[in-house]
N, C-alpha and C positions, 0 to 999 in steps of 0.2 A: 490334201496330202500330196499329189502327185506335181500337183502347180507349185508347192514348195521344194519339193525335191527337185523339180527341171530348174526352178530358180536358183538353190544352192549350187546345184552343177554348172548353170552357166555361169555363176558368178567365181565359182572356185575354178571350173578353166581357162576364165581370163585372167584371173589376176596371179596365179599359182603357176601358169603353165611351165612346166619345163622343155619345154619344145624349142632351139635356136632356130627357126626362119624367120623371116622378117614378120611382124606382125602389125596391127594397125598403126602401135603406139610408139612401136621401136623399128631400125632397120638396124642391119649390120655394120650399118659405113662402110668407106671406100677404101681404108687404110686395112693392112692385114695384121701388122700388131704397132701398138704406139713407138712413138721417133724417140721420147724423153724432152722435145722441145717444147717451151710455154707456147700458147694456141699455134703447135703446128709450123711454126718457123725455125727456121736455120738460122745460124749466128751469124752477123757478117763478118768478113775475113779479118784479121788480126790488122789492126791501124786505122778499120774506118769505124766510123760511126751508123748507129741505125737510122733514117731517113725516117723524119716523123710524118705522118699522115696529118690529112687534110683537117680531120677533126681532133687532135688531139691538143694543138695550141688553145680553142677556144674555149676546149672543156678544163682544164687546167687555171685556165686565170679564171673561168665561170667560177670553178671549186674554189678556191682561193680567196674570193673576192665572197662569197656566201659565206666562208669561215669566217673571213675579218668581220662582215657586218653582221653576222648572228652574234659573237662573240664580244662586240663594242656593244649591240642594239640591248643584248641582256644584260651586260654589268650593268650596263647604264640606265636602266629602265627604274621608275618609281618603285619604292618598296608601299604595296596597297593591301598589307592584308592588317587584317581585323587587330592582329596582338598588336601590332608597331601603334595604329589609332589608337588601341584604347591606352597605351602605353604614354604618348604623347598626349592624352585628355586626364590621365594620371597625374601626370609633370605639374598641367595646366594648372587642376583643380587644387595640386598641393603649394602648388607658389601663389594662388587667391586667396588658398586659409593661412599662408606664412605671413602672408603683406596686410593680410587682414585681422589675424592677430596680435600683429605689431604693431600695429598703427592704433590699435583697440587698447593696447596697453600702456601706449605711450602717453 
């Protein structure tokens, strides 16, 4: 009973705690309250443009170039499932009893 209860308590004061100091899992950050800018940048000044980073060309065409060939790979891909086969073994079997009842009757 007591090994349960030290356990509920430790676990209800870490996850519950209302305490603002830094704790293991959080800290306060460096910033006192947010700018309003997306991750933390300033706009550049009126006329220029933002200078792209070093990785941002290669992951752009990387994306890009995965959409085209996921996108071409699956339209394009065999239709393999069960219905389509028995469907096409349907077709088969009815145009061997057509040609072969006409040919019976002639």
């Amino acid at each position: 009973m007591a090994l349960t209860n030290m356990l509920r308590q430790r676990l209800f004061s870490r996850t519950f705690s209302s305490h603002a100091g830094p704790s293991r899992w959080t800290t306060p950050g460096h910033q006192e309250r947010p700018n309003g800018y997306l991750f933390n940048r300033t706009p550049p000044p009126p006329g220029q443009s933002r200078k792209w980073e070093d990785w941002e060309l290669p992951c752009y065409i990387t994306s890009f170039l995965t959409i085209v060939i996921l996108g071409v790979g699956l339209n394009a891909k065999p239709d393999l499932t069960i219905e389509t086969w028995a469907h096409q073994k349907a077709l088969e079997k009815l145009a061997a009893e057509s040609s072969s009842s006409s040919s019976s009757s002639d």
